[in-house]
N, C-alpha and C positions, 0 to 999 in steps of 0.2 A: 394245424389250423383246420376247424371245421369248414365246411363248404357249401352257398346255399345257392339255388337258382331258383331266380324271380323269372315267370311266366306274366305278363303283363302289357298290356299298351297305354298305358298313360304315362309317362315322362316326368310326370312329378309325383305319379305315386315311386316309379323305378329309383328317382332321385331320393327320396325319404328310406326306401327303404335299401339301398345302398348303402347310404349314407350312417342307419342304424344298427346294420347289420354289420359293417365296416368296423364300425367304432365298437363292436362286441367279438372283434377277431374273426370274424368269417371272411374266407375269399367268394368275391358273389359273382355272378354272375346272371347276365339278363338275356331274355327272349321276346319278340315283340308281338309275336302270333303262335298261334297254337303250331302251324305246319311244323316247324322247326323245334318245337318242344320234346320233342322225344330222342331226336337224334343228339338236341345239346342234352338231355340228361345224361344217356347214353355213354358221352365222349366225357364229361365232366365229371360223373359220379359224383353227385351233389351228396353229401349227408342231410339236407330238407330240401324239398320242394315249396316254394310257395306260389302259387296260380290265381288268376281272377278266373272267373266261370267264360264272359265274355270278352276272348279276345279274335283275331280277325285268323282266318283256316279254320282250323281244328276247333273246336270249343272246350269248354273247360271238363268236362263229362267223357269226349273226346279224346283228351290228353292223359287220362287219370288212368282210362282203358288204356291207351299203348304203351302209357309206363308199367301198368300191372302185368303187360304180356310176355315183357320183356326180364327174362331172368337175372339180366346184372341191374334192372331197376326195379325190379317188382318189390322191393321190402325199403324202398325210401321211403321215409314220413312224407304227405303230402298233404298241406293243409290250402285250402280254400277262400283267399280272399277277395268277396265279392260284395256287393250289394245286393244281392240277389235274399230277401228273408224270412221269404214263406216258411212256414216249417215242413211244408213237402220235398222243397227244395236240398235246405237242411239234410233231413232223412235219406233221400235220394242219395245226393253226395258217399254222405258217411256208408250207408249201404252199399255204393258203388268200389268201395274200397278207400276215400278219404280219410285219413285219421284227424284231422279239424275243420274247422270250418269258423269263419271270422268276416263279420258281418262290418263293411266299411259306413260310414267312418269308424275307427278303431282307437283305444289308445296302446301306446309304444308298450305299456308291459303288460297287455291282454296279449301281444302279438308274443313279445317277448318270453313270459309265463307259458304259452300254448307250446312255442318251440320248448323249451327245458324241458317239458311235458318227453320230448322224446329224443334228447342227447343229452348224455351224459355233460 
């Protein structure tokens, strides 16, 4: 069973995408602020990441750095879901070591399509 961990603070995005990621066989797992995002990647060994940019500690920019520093998470896919859609923003991200970036609102197989992008 693949593995994903949502980084996130809104309760009804966490619940959507639970709920979708559930029903496509992943075991998921959630984080409500950035502090705590590294050390649950860490212990969980997600096969994806998914983050919003703004959440409450760490930020999203933040998060993407401690997973990259870290050798047993530094080669997780990590994609970016934010409302955040500048395209410096964008850039920034991907340059920082993001492998997507997903601009909410979203639909279910822009998300869905992005992840395949990077599990078998």
């Amino acid at each position: 069973m693949k593995k994903a961990l949502i980084i996130e603070d809104d309760q009804y995005m966490i619940a959507n995408l639970v709920e979708l990621l559930s029903y496509e066989n992943f075991e998921v797992r959630s984080v409500h602020n950035g502090t705590e995002a590294p050390q649950a990647a860490a212990e969980f060994l997600p096969d994806i990441i998914l983050s919003d940019m703004r959440v409450p500690g760490l930020d999203g920019m933040g998060i993407l750095k401690a997973i990259r520093k870290n050798p047993e998470t530094a080669d997780i896919p990590f994609i970016f879901l934010t409302g955040r859609s500048s395209s410096a923003q964008v850039h920034d991200a991907l340059d920082q070591g993001a492998n997507g970036y997903l601009i909410k609102p979203f639909q279910i197989h822009e998300l869905l399509d992005l992840i395949n992008q990077f599990l078998p």
